[in-house]
PyMOL Python script that loads the backbone (N, CA, C, O; Angstrom):
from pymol import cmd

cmd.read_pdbstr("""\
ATOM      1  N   UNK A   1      11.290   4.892  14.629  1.00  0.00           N
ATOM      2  CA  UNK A   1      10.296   5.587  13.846  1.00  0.00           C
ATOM      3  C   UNK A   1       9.600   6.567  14.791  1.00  0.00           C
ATOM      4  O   UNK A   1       9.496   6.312  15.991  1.00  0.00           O
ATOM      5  N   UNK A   2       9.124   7.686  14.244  1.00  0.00           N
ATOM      6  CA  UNK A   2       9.180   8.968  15.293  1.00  0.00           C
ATOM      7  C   UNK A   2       7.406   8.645  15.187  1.00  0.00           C
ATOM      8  O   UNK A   2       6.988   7.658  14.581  1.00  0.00           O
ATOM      9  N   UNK A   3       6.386   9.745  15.945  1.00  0.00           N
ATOM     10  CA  UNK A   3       5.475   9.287  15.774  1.00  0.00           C
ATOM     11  C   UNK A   3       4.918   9.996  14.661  1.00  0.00           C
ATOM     12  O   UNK A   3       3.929   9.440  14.185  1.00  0.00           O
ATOM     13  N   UNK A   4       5.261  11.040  14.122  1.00  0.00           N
ATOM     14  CA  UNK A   4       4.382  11.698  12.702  1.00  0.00           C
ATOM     15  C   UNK A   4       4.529  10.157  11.679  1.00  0.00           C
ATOM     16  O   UNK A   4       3.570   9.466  11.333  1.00  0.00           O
ATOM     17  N   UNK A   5       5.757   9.935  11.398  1.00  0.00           N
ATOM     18  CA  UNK A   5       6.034   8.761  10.592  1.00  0.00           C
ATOM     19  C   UNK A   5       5.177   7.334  10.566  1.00  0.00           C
ATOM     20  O   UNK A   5       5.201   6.558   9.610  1.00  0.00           O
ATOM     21  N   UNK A   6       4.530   7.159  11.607  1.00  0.00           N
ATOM     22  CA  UNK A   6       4.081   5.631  12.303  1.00  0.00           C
ATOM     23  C   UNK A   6       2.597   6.583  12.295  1.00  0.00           C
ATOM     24  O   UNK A   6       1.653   5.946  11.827  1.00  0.00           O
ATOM     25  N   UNK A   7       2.306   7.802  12.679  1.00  0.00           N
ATOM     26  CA  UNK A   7       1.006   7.998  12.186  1.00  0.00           C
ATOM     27  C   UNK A   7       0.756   7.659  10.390  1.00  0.00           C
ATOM     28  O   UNK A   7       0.158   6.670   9.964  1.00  0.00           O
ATOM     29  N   UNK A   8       1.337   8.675   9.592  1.00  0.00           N
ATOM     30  CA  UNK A   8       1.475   8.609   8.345  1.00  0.00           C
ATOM     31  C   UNK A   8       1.350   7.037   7.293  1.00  0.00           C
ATOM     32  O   UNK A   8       0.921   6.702   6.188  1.00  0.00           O
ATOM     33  N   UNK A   9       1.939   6.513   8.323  1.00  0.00           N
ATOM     34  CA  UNK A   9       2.110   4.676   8.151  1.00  0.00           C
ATOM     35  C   UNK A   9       0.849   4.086   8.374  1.00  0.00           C
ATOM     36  O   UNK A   9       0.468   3.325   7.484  1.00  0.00           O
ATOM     37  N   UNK A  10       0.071   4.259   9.394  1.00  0.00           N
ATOM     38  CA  UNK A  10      -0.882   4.091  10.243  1.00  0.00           C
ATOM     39  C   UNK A  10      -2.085   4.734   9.079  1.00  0.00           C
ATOM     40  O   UNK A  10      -2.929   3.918   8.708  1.00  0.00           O
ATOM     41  N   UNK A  11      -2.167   6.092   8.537  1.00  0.00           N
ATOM     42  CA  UNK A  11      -3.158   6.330   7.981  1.00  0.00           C
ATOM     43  C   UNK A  11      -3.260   5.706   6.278  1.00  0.00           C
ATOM     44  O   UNK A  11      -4.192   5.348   5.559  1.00  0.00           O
ATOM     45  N   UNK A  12      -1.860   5.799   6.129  1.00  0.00           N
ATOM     46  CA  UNK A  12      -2.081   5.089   4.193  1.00  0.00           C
ATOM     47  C   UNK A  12      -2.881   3.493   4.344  1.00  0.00           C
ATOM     48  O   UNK A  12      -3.623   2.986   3.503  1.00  0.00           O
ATOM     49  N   UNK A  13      -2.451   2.881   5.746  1.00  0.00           N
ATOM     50  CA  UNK A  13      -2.782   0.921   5.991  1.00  0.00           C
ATOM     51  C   UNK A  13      -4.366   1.117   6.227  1.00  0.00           C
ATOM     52  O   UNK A  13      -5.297   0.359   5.959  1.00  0.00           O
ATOM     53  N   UNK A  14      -4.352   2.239   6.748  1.00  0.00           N
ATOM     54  CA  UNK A  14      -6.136   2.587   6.851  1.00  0.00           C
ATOM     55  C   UNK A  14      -6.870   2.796   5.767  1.00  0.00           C
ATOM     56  O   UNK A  14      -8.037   2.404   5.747  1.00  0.00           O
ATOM     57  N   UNK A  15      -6.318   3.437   4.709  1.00  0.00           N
ATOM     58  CA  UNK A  15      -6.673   3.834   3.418  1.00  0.00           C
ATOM     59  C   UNK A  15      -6.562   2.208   2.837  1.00  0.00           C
ATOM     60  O   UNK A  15      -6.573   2.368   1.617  1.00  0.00           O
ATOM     61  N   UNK A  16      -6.516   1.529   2.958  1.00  0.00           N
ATOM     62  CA  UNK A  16      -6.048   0.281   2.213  1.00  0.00           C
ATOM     63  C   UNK A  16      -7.522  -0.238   2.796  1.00  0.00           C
ATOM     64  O   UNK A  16      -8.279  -0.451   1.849  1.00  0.00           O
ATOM     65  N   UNK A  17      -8.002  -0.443   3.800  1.00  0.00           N
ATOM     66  CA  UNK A  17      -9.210  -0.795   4.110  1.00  0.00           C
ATOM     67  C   UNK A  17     -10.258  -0.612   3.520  1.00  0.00           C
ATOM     68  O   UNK A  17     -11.097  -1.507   3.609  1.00  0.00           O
ATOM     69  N   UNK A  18     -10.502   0.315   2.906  1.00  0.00           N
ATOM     70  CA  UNK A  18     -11.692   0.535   2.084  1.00  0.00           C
ATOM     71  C   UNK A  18     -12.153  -0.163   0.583  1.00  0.00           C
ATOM     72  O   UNK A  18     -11.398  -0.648  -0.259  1.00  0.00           O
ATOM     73  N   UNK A  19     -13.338  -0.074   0.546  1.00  0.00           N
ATOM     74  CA  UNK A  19     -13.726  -1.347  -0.486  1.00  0.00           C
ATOM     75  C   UNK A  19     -13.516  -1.098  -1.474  1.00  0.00           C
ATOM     76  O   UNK A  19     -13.375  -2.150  -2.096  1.00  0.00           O
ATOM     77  N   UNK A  20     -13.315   0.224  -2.462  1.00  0.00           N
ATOM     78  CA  UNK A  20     -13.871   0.239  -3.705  1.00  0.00           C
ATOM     79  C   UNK A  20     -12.962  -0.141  -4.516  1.00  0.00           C
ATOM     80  O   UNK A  20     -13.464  -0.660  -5.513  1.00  0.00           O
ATOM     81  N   UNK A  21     -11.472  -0.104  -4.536  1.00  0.00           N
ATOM     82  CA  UNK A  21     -11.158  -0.934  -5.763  1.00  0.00           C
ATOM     83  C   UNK A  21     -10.991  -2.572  -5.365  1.00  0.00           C
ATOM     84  O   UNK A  21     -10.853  -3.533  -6.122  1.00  0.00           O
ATOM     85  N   UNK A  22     -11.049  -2.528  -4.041  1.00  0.00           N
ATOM     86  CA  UNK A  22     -10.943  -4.332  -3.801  1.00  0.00           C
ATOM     87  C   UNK A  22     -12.602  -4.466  -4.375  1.00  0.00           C
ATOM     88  O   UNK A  22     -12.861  -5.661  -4.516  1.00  0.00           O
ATOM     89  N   UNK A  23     -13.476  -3.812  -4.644  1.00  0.00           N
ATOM     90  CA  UNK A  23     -15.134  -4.616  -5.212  1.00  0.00           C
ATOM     91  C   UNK A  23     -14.639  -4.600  -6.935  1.00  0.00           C
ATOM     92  O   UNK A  23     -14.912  -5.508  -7.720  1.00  0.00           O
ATOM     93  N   UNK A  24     -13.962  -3.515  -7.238  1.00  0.00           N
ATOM     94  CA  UNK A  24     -13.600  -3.587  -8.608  1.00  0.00           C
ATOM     95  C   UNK A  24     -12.827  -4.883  -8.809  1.00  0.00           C
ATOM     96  O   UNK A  24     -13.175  -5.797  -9.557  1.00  0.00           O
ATOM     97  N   UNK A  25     -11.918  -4.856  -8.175  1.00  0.00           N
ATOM     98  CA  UNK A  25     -11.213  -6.440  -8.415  1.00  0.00           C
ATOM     99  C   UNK A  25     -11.818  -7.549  -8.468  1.00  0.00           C
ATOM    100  O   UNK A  25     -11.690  -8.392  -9.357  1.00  0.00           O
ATOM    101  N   UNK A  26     -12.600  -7.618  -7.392  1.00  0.00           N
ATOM    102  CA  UNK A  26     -13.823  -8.795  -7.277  1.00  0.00           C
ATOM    103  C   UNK A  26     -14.229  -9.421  -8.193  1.00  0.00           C
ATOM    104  O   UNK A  26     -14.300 -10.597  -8.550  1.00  0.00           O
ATOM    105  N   UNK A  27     -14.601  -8.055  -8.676  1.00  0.00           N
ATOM    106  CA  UNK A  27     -15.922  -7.856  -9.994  1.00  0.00           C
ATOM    107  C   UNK A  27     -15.052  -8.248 -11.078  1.00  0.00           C
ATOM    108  O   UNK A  27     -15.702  -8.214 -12.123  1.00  0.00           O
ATOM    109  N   UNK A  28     -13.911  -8.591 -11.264  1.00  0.00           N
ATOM    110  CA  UNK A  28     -13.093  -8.516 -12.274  1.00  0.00           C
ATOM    111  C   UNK A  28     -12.558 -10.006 -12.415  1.00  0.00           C
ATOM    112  O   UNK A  28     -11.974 -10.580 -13.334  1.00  0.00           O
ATOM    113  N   UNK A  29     -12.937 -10.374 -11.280  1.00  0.00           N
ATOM    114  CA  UNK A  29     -12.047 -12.115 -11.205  1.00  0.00           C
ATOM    115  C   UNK A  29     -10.853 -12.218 -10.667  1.00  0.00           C
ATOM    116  O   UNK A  29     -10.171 -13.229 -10.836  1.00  0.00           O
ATOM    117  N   UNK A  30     -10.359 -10.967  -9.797  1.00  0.00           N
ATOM    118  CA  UNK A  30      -9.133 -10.924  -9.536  1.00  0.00           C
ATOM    119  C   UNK A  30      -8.817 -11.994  -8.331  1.00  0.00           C
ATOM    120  O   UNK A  30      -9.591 -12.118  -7.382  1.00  0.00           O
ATOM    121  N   UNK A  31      -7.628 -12.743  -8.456  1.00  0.00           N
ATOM    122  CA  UNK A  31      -7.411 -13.954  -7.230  1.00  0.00           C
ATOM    123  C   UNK A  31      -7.579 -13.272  -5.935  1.00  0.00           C
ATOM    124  O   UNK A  31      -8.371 -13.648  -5.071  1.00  0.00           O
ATOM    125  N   UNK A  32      -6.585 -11.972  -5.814  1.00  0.00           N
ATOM    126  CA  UNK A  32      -6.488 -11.430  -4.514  1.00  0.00           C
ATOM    127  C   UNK A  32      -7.236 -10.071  -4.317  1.00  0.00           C
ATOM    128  O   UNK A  32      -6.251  -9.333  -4.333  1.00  0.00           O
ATOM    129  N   UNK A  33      -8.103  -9.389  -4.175  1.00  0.00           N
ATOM    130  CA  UNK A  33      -8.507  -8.378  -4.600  1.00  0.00           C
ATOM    131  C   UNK A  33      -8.216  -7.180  -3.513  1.00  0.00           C
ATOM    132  O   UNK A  33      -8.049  -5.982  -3.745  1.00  0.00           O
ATOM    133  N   UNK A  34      -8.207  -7.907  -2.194  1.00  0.00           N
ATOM    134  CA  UNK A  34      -7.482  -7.304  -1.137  1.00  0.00           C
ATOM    135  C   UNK A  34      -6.363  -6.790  -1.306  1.00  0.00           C
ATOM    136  O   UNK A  34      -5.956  -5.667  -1.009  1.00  0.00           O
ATOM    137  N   UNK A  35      -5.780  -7.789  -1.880  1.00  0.00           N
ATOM    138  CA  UNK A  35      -3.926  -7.350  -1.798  1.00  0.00           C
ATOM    139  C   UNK A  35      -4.338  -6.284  -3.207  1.00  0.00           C
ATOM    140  O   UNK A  35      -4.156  -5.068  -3.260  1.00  0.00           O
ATOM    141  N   UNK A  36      -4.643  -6.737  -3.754  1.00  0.00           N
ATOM    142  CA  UNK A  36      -4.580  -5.925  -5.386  1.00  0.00           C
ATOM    143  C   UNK A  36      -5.058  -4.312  -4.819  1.00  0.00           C
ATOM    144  O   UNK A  36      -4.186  -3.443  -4.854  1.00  0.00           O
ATOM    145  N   UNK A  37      -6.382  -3.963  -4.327  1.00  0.00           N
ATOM    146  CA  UNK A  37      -6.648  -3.132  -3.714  1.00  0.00           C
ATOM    147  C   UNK A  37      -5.811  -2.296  -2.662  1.00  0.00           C
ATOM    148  O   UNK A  37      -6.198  -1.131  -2.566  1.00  0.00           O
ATOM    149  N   UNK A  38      -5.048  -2.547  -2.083  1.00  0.00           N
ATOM    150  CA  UNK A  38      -4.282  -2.137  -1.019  1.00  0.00           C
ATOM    151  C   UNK A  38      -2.987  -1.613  -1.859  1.00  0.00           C
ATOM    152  O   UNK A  38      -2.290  -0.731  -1.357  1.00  0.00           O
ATOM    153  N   UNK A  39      -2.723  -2.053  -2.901  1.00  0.00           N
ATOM    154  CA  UNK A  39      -1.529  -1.873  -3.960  1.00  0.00           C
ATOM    155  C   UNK A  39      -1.721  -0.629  -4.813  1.00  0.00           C
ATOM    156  O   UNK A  39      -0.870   0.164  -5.214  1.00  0.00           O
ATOM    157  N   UNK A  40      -3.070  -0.643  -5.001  1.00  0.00           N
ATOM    158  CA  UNK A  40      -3.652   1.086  -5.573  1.00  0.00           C
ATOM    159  C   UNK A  40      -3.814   1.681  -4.937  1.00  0.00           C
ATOM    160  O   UNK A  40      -3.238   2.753  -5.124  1.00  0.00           O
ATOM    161  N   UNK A  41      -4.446   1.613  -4.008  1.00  0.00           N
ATOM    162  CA  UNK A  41      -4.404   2.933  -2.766  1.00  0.00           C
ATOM    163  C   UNK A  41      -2.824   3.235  -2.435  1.00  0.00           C
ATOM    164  O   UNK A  41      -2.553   4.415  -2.656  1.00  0.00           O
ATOM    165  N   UNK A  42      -1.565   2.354  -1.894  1.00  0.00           N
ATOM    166  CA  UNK A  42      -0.729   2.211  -1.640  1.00  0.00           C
ATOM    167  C   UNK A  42       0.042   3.093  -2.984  1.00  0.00           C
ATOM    168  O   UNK A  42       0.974   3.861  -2.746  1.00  0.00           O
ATOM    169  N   UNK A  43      -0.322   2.939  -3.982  1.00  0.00           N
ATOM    170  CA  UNK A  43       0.423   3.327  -5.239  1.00  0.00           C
ATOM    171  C   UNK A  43      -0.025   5.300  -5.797  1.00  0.00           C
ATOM    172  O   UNK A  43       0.615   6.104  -6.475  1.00  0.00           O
ATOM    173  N   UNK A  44      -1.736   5.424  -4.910  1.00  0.00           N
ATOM    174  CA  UNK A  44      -2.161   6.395  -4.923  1.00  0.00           C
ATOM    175  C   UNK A  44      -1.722   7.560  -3.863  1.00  0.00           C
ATOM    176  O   UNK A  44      -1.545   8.730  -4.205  1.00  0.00           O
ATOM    177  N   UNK A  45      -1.570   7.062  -2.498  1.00  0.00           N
ATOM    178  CA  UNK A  45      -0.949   7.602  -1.386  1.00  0.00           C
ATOM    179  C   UNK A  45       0.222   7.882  -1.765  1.00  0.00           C
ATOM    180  O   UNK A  45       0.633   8.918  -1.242  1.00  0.00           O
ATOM    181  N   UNK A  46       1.099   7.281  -2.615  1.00  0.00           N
ATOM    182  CA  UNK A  46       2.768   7.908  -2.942  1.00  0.00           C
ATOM    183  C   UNK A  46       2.539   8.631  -3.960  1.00  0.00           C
ATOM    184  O   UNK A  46       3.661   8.809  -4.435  1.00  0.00           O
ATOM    185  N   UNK A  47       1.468   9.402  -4.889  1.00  0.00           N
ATOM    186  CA  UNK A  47       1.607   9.447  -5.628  1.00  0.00           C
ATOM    187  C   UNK A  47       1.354  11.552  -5.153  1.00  0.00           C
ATOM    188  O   UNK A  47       1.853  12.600  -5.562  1.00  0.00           O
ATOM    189  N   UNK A  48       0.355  11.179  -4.157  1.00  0.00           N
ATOM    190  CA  UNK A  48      -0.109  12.354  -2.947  1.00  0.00           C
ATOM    191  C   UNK A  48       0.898  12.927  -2.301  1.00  0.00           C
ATOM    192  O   UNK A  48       1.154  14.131  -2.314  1.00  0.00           O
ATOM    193  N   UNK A  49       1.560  11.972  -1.655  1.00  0.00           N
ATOM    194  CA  UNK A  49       2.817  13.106  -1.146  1.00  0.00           C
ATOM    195  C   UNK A  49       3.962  13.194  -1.853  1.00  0.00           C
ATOM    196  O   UNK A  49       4.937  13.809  -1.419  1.00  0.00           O
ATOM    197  N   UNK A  50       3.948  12.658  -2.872  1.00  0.00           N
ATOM    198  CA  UNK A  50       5.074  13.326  -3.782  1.00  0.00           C
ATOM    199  C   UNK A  50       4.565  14.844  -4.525  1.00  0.00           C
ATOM    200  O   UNK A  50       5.290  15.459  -5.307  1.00  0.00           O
ATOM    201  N   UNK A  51       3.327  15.253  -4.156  1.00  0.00           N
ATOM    202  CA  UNK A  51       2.784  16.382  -4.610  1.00  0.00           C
ATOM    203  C   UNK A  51       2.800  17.547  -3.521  1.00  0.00           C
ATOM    204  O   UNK A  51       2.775  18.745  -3.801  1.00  0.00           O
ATOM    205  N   UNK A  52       2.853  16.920  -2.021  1.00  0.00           N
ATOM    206  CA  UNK A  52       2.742  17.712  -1.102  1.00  0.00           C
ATOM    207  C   UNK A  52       3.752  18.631  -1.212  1.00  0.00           C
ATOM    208  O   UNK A  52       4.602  18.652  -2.102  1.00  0.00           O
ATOM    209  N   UNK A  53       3.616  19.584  -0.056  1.00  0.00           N
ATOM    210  CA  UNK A  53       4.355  21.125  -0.947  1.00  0.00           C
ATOM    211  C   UNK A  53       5.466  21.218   0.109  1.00  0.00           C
ATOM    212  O   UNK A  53       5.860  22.356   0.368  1.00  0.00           O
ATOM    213  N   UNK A  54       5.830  20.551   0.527  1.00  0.00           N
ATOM    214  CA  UNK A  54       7.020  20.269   1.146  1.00  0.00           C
ATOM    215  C   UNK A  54       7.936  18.821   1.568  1.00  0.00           C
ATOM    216  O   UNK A  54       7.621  17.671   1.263  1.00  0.00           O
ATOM    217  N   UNK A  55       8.885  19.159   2.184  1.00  0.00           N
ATOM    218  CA  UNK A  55       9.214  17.934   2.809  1.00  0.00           C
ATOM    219  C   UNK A  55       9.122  17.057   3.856  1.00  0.00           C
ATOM    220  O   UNK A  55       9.165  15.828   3.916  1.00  0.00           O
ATOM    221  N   UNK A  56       8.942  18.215   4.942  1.00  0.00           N
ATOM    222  CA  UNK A  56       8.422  18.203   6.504  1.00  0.00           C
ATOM    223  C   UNK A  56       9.761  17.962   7.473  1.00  0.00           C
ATOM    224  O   UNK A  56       9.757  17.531   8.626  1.00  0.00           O
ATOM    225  N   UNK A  57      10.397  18.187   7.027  1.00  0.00           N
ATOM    226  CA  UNK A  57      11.816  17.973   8.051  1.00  0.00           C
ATOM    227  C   UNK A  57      12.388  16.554   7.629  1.00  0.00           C
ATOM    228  O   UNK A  57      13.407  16.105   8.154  1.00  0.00           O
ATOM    229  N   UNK A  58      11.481  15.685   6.383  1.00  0.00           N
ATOM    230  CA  UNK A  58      11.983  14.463   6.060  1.00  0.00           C
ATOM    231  C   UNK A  58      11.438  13.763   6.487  1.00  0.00           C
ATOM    232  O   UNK A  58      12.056  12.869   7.065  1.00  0.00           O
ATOM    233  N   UNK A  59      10.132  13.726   6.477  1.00  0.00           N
ATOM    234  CA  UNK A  59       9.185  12.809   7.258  1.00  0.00           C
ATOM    235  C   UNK A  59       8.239  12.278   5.956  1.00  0.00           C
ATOM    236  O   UNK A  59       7.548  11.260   5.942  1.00  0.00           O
ATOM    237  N   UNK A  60       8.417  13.298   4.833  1.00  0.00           N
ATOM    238  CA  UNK A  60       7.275  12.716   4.093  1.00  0.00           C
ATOM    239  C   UNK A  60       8.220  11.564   3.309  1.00  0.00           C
ATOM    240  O   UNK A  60       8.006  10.371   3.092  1.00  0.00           O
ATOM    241  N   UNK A  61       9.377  12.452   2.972  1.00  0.00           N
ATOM    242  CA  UNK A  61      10.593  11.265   2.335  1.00  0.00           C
ATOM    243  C   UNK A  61      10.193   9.927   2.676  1.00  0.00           C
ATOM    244  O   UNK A  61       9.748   9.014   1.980  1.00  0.00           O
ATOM    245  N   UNK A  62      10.554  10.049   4.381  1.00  0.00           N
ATOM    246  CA  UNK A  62      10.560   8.611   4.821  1.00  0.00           C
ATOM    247  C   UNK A  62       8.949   7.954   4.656  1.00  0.00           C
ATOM    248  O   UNK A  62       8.786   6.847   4.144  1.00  0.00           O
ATOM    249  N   UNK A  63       8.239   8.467   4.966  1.00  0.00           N
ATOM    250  CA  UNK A  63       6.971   8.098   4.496  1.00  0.00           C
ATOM    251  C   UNK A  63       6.995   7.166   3.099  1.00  0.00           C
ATOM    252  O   UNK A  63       6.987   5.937   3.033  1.00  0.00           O
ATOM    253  N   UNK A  64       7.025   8.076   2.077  1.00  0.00           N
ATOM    254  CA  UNK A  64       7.399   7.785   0.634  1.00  0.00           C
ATOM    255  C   UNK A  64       8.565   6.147   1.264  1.00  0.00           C
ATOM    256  O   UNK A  64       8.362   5.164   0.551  1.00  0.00           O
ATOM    257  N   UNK A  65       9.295   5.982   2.069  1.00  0.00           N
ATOM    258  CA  UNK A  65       9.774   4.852   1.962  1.00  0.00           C
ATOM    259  C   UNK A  65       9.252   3.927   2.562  1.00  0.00           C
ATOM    260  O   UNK A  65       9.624   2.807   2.214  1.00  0.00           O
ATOM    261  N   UNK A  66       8.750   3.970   3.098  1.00  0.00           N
ATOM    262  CA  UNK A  66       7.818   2.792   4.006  1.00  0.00           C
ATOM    263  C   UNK A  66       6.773   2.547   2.939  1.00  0.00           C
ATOM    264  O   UNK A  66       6.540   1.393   2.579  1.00  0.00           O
ATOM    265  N   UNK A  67       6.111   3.616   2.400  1.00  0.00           N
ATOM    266  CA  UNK A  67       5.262   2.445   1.254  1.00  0.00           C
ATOM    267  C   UNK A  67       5.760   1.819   0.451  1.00  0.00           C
ATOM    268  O   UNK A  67       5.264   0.717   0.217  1.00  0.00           O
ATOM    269  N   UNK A  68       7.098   2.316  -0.400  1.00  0.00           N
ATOM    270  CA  UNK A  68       7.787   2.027  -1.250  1.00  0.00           C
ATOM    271  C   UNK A  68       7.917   0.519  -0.220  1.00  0.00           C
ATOM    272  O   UNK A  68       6.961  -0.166  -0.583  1.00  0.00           O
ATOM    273  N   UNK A  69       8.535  -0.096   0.661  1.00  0.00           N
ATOM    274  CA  UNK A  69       8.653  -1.326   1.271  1.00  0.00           C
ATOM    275  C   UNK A  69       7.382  -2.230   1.559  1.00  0.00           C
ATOM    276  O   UNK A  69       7.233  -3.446   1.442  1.00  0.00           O
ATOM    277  N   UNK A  70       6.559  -1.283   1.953  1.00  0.00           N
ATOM    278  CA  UNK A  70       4.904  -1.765   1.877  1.00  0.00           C
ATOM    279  C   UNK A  70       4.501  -2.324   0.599  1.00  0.00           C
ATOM    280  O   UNK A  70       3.825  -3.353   0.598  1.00  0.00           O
ATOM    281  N   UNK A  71       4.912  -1.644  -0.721  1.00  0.00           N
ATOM    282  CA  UNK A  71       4.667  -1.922  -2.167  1.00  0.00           C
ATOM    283  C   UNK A  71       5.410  -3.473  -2.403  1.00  0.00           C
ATOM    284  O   UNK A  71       4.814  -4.445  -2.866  1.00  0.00           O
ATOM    285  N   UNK A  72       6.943  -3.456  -1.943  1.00  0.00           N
ATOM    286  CA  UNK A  72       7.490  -4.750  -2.597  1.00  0.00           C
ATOM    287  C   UNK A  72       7.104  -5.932  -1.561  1.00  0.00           C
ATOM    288  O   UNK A  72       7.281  -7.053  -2.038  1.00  0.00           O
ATOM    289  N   UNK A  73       6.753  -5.908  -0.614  1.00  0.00           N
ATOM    290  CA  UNK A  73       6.107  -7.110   0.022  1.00  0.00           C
ATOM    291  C   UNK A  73       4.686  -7.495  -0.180  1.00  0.00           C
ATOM    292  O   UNK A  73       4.524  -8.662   0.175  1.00  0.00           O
ATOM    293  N   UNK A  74       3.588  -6.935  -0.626  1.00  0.00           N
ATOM    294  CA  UNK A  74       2.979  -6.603  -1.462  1.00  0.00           C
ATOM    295  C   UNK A  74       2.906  -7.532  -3.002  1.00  0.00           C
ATOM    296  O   UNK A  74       2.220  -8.531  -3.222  1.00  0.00           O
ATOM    297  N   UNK A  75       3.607  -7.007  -3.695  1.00  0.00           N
ATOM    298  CA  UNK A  75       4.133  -7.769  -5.075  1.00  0.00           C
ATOM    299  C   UNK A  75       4.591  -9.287  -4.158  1.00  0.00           C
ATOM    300  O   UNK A  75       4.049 -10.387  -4.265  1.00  0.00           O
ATOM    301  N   UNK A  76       5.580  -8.961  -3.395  1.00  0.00           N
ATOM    302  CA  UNK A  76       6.263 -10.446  -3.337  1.00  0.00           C
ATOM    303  C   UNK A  76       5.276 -11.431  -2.896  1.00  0.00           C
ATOM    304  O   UNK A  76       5.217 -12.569  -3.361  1.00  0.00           O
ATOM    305  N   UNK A  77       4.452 -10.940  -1.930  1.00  0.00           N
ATOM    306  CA  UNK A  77       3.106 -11.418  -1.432  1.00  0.00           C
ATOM    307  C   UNK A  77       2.509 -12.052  -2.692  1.00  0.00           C
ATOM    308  O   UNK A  77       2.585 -13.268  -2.517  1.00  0.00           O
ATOM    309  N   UNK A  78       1.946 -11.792  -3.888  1.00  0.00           N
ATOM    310  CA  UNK A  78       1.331 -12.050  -4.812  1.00  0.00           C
ATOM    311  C   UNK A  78       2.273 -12.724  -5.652  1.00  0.00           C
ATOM    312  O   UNK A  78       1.732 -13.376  -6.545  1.00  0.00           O
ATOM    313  N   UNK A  79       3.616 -12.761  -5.628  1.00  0.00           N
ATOM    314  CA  UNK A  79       4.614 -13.980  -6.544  1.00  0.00           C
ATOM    315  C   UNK A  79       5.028 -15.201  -5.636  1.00  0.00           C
ATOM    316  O   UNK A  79       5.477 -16.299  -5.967  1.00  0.00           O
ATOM    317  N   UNK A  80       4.773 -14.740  -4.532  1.00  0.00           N
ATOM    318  CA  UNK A  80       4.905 -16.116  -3.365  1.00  0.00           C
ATOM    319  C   UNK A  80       3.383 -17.315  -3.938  1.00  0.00           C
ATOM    320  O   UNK A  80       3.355 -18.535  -4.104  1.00  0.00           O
ATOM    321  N   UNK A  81       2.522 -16.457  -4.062  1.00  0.00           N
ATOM    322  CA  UNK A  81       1.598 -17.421  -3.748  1.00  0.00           C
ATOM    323  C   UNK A  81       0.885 -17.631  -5.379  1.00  0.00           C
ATOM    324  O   UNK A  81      -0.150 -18.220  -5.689  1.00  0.00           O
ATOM    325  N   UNK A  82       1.804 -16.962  -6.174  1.00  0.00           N
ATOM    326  CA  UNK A  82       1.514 -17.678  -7.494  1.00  0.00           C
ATOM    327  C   UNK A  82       1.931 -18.662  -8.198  1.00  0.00           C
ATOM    328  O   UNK A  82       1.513 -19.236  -9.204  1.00  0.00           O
ATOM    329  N   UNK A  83       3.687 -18.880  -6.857  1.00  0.00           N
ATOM    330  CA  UNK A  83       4.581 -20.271  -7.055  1.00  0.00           C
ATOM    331  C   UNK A  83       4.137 -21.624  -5.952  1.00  0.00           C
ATOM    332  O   UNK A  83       4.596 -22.759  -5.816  1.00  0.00           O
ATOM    333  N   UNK A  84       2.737 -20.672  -5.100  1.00  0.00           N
ATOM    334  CA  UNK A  84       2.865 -22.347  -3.948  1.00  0.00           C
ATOM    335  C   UNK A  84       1.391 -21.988  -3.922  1.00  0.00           C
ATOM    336  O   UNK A  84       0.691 -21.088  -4.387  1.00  0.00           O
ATOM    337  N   UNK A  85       1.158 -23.444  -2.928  1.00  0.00           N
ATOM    338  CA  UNK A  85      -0.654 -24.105  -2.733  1.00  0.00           C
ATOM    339  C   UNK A  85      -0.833 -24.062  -1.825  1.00  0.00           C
ATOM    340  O   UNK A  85      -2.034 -24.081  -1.559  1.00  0.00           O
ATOM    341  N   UNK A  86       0.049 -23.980  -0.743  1.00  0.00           N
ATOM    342  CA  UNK A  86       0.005 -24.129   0.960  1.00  0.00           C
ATOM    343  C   UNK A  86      -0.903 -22.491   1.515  1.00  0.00           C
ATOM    344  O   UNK A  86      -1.739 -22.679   2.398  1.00  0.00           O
ATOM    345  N   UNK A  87      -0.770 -21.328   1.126  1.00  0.00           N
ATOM    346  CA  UNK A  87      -1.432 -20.021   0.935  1.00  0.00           C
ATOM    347  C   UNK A  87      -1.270 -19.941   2.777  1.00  0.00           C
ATOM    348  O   UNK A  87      -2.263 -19.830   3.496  1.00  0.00           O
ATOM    349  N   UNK A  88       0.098 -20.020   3.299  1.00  0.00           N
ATOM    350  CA  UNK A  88      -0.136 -19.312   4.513  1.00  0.00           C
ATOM    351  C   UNK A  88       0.830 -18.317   4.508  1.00  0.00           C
ATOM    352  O   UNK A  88       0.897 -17.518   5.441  1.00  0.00           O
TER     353      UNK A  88
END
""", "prot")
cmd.dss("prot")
cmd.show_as("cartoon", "prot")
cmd.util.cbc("prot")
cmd.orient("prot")
């Protein structure tokens, strides 16, 4: 992974940090609100550079795939622990 890519990676996991839809979740009763939160931003960030006005030599592509992998571990994260009690 080159470093524009691992920045790009680096700034969407940063975007995931911030509170406001994990307080919406909260506020909502949601089990995980973290993960749930990190899944909209995550879902909002792909939604951004699929708008950007280029490709970048194929960096945003790959970008676009690392969340896309970020997204299904994510989900699986939240069907793992809706089938078990152990929560590690």
């Amino acid at each position: 992974m080159n470093r524009l890519t691992g920045a790009a990676i680096a700034a969407v996991f940063a975007l995931c940090l911030t509170a406001a839809p994990c307080a919406h979740a909260a506020m909502h009763g949601e089990k995980h609100p973290k993960i749930n939160g990190a899944i909209y931003k995550l879902e909002h960030a792909k939604e951004d550079l699929n708008k950007a006005a280029h490709d970048f030599g194929g960096h945003r592509a790959a970008a676009i795939q690392h969340i896309d992998a970020a997204l299904a571990e994510l989900h699986q994260a939240l069907e793992y622990d809706a089938h078990h009690d152990d929560h590690h």
